[in-house]
C-alpha positions, 0 to 999 in steps of 0.5 A, a space after each residue: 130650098 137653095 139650089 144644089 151648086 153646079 160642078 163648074 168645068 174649071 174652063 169657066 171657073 174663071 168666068 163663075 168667079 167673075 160672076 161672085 164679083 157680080 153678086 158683090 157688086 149687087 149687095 154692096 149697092 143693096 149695103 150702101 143704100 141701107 146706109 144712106 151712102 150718097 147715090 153718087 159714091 154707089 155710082 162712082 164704085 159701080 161705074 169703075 166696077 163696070 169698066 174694070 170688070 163687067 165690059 171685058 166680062 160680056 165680051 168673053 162671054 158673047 165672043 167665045 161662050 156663047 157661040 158654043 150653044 149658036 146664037 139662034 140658041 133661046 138662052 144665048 138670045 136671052 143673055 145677050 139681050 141681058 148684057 144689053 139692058 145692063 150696058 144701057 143701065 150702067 150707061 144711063 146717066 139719069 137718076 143714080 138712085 133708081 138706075 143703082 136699085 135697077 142694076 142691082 136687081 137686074 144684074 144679079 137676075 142675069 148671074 143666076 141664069 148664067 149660072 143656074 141655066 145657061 153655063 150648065 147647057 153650055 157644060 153639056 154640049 160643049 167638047 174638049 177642044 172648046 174648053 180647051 180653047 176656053 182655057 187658052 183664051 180667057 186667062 183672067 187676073 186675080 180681081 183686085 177691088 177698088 177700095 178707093 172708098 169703102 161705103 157699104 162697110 
């Protein structure tokens, strides 16, 4: 049985959203292999992917989200130590195909805590006034993909 989708405070939506990018970046890697794309296309979309989205991503999350639950906060310690394996991953220069198949798993494990777990904490204790800081803040534009090279069509 899936879990019943959160109402997420439009404050994060944007983030949740960035989150559904996630979640495409970790099947397109899952298509491209199923079809025997070159390791080296699936790392060149990843690491573009990476860049464009993911690093400015972490830093919205780690500067204005988590702070809202303390650093000290078991789930915040657990997303930032998160966010540091899946930047050494997509910084890892070694085998593209275990790194890909690692970043795949992995950086879809970390979206489903952040959405499952720790942004509904978040939605608990946080005040008007943060979400409203939350809104001022992150003012994100529309994702536009890179379809420079389509592989995991």
């Amino acid at each position: 049985m899936q879990p019943k989708p959160q109402k997420r405070h439009k404050a994060l939506q944007p983030l949740s959203r960035e989150h559904h990018h996630g979640l495409l970046l970790s099947w397109k890697i899952r298509a491209g292999f199923s079809k025997d794309v070159d390791p080296k296309r699936i790392r060149a979309y990843a690491d573009w992917f990476y860049k464009n989205l993911l690093i400015p991503h972490f830093n919205m999350e780690e500067k204005h989200i988590f702070p809202i639950l303390e650093n000290n906060n078991e789930l915040v310690k657990r997303a930032l130590a998160d966010h540091r394996h899946l930047k050494r991953l997509f910084e890892a220069r070694e085998d593209d195909n275990i790194t890909l198949h690692r970043i795949e798993e992995e950086l879809e494990q970390h979206i489903r805590f952040e959405e499952r777990v720790l942004f509904p904490e978040i939605q608990n204790v946080a005040t008007k006034d943060e979400f409203l800081q939350i809104e001022n803040i992150h003012q994100p534009k529309k994702f536009v993909d890179n379809e420079n090279d389509l592989f995991w069509k």
